[in-house]
C-alpha positions as CSV (number, residue, x, y, z in Angstrom):
1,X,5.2,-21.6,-9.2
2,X,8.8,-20.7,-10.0
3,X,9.6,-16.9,-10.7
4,X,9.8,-17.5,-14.1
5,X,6.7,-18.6,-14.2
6,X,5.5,-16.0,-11.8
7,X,6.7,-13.3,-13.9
8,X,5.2,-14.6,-17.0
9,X,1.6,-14.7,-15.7
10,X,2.0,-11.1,-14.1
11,X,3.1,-10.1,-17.6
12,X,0.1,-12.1,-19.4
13,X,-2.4,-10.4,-16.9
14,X,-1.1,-7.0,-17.9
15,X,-1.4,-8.1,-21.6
16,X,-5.3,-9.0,-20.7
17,X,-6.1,-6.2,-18.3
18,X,-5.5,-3.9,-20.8
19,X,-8.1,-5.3,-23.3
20,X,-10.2,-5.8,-20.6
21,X,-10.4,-2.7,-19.4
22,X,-10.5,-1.0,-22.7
23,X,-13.2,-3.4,-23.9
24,X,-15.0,-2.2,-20.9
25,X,-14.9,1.7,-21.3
26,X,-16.1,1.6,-25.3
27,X,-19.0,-0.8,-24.4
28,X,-20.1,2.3,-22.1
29,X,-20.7,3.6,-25.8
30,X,-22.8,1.3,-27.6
31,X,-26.4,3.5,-28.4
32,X,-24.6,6.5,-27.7
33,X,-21.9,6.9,-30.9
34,X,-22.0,10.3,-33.0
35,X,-23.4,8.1,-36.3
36,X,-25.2,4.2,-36.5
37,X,-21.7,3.0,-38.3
38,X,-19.9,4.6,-35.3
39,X,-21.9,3.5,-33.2
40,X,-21.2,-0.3,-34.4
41,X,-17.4,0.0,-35.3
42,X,-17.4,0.7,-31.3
43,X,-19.1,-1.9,-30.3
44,X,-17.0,-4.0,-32.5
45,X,-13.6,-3.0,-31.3
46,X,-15.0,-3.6,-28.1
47,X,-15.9,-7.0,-28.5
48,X,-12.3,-8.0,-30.1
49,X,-10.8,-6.5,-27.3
50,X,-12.6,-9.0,-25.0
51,X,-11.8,-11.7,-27.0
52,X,-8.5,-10.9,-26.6
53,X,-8.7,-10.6,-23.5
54,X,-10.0,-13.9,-22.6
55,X,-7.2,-15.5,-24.6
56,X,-4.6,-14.3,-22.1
57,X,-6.6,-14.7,-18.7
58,X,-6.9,-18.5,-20.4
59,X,-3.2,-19.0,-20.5
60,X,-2.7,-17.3,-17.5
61,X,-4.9,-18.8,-15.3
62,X,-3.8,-22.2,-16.1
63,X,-0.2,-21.2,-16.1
64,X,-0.3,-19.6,-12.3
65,X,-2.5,-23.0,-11.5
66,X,-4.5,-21.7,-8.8
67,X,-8.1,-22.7,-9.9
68,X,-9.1,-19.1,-11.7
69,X,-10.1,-19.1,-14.6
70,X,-11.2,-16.0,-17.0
71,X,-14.2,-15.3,-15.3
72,X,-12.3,-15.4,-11.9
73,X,-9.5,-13.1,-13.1
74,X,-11.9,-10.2,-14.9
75,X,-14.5,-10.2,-12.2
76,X,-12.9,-11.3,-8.5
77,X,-10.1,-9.1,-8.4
78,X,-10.3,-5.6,-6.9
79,X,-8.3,-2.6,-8.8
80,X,-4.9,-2.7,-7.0
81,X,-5.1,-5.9,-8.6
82,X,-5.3,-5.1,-11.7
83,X,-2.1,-4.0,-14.1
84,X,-3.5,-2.1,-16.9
85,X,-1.8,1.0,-18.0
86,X,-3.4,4.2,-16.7
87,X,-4.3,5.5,-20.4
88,X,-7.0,2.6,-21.2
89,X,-8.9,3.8,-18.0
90,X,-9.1,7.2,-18.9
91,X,-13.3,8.4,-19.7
92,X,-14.2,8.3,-22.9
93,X,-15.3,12.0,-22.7
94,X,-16.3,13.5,-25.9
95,X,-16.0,11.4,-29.5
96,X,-12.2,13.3,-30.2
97,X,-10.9,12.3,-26.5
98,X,-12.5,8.6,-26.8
99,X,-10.6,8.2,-30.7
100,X,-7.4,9.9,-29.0
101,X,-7.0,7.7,-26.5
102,X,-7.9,4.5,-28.7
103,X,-5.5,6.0,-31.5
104,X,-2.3,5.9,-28.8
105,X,-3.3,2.4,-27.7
106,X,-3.5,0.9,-30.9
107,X,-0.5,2.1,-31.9
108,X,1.3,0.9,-28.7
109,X,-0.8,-2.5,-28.9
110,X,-0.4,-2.9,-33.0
111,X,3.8,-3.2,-32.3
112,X,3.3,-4.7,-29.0
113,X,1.4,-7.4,-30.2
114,X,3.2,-7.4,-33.9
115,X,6.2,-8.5,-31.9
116,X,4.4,-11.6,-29.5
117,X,4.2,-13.0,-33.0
118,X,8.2,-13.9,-32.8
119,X,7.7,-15.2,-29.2
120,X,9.4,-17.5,-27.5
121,X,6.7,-18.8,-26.0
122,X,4.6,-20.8,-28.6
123,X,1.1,-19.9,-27.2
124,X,1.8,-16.5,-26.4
125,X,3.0,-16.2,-30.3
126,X,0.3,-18.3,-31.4
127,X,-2.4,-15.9,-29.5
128,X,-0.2,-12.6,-30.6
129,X,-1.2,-14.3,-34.4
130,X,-4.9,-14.8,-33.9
131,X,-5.1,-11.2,-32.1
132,X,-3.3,-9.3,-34.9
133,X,-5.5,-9.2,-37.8
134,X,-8.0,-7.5,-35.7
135,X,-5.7,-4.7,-34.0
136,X,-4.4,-3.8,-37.5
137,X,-8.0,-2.9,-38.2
138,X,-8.0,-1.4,-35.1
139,X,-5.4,0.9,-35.8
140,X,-6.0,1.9,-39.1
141,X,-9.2,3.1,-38.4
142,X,-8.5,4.9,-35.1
143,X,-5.5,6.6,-37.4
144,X,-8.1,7.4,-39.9
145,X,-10.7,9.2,-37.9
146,X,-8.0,11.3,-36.0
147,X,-6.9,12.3,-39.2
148,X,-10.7,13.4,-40.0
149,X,-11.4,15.0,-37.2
150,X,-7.6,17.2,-36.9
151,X,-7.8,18.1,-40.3
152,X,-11.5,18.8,-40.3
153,X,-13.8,22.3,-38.7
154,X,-11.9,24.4,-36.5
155,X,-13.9,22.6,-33.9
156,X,-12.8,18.9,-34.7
157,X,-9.3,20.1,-34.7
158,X,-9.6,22.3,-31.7
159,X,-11.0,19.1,-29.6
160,X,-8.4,16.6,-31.0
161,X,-5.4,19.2,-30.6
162,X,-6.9,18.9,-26.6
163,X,-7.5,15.4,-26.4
164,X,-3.9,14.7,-27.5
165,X,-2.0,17.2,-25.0
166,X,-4.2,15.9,-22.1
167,X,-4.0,12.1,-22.9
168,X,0.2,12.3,-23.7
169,X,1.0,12.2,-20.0
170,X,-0.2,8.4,-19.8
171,X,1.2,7.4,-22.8
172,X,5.0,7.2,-21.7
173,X,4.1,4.4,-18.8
174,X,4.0,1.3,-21.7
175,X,7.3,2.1,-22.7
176,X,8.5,2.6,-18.6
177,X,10.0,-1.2,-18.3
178,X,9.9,-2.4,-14.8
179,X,11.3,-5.8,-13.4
180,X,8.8,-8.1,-15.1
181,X,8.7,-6.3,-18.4
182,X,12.9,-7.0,-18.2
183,X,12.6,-10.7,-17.8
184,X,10.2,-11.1,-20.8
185,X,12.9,-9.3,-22.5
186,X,15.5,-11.9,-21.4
187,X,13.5,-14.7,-22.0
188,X,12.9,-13.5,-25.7
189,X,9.3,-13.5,-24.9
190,X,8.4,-9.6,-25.5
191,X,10.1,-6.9,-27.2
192,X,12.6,-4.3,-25.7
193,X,11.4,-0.9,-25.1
194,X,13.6,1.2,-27.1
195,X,12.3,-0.5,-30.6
196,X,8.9,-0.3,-29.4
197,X,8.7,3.1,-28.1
198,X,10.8,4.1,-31.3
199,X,7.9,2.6,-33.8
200,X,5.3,4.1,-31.6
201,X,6.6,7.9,-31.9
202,X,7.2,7.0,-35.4
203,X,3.4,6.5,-36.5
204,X,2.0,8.6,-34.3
205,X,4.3,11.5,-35.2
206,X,2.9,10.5,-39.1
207,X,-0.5,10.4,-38.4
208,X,-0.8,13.6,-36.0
209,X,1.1,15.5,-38.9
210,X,-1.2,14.1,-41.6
211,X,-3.9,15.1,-38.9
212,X,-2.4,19.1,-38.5
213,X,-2.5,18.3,-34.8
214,X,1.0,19.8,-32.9
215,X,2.4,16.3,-31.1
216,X,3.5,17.0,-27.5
217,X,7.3,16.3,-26.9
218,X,8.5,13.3,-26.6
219,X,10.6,13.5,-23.5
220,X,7.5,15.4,-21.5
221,X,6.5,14.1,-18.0
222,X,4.8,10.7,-17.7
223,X,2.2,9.3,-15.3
224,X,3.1,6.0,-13.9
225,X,1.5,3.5,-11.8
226,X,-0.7,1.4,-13.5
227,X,1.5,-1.8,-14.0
228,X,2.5,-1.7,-10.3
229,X,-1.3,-1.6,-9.1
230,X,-2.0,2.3,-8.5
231,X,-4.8,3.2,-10.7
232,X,-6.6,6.8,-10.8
233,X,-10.3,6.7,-9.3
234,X,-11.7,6.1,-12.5
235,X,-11.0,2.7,-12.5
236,X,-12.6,1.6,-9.4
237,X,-16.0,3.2,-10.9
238,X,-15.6,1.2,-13.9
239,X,-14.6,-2.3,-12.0
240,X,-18.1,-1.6,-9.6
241,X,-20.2,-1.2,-13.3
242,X,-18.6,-4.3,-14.7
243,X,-18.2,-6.3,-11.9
244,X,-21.4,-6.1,-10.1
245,X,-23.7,-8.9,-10.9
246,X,-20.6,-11.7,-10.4
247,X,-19.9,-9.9,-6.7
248,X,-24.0,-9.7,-5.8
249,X,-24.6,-13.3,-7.0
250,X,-21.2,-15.4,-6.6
251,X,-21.2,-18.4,-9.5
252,X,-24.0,-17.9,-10.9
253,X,-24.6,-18.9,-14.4
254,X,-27.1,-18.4,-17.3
């Protein structure tokens, strides 16, 4: 595989290891959401994100050409393998802190994603186009119930206004372009950083206003890592949970 090629499927794992992983931590919810319709719009979202994460371990997987194919790539690799960003890791913790941190992705993922659809790649824009309807959805309602819960009780606002200032510190890494990000760039396949980050302060900014929530500065420190392989210790937990019936009974099958 050239390094064009090489640097395409790291970027297309990155795209799916975030849904993955994501997809993961809200299925820890499903029973356990604050209302039924909660409880279902969770699950939901979950369930897209896995889609959409399949989509890209596809491509990838046959682009890299090394006999793995979805199944290989979500349950065979161990976390330095992986190349999600730190933020989709994070515990859900309480209902504010899970809606925070799915209210910073979407965002990021709803511009991210918006742009794939003007790829130069053909499948990835033709996957970017199936995967979009959904993450709009996804982000207005993450939007929506932020703004609930900030402008709401003293309490709602007082455990979004927390969830925000302790999640901002991982949400600076998606906009923190590194080697592989640049060649996408170059090759017209995904968008530059400076538009995207731009857009992403943008709404947020809107919606934590709309939301009476104080937004961190923009220019505060950033955790880093996640891309390169150096996760927290959350993620190992949650790779062990989801992992564990492909590792103690290799290929089986229904």
């Amino acid at each position: 595989m050239d390094a064009k090629c090489e640097a395409k499927c790291a970027y297309l794992l990155r795209l799916g290891d975030n849904a993955l992983v994501l997809s993961q931590r809200l299925s820890e919810l499903c029973g356990k959401g604050p209302a039924l319709e909660e409880d279902m719009a969770l699950t939901n979202v979950a369930l897209d994100l896995l889609g959409q994460a399949r989509l890209w371990f596809t491509h990838a997987g046959e682009l890299e050409n090394r006999g793995r194919d979805e199944d290989a790539l979500a349950y065979l690799r161990d976390a330095h393998d992986f190349r999600n960003l730190l933020l989709v890791e994070q515990p859900n913790g309480n209902y504010a802190h899970t809606l925070v941190r799915q209210f910073f992705f979407d965002t990021w993922h709803y511009f991210q994603v918006g742009a794939l659809t003007q790829s130069s790649d053909q499948r990835i824009a033709g996957i970017a186009e199936k995967s979009l309807k959904e993450i709009t959805y996804h982000l207005r309602r993450s939007g929506d119930l932020v703004v609930r819960l900030g402008d709401g009780t003293a309490l709602s606002h007082a455990y979004t206004q927390t969830a925000v200032d302790e999640l901002w510190m991982y949400t600076g890494e998606a906009f923190n372009y590194d080697e592989i990000d640049l060649q996408m760039v170059a090759q017209g396949i995904a968008p530059a950083a400076e538009g995207l980050r731009a857009q992403w302060l943008a709404h947020v900014g809107d919606i934590l206003a709309e939301a009476t929530i104080t937004m961190p500065p923009p220019d505060a420190w950033m955790q880093k890592g996640g891309k390169a392989g150096r996760h927290t210790e959350h993620l190992g937990y949650l790779l062990a949970e989801m992992q564990f019936l492909q590792r103690a009974y290799p290929g089986a099958t229904w």
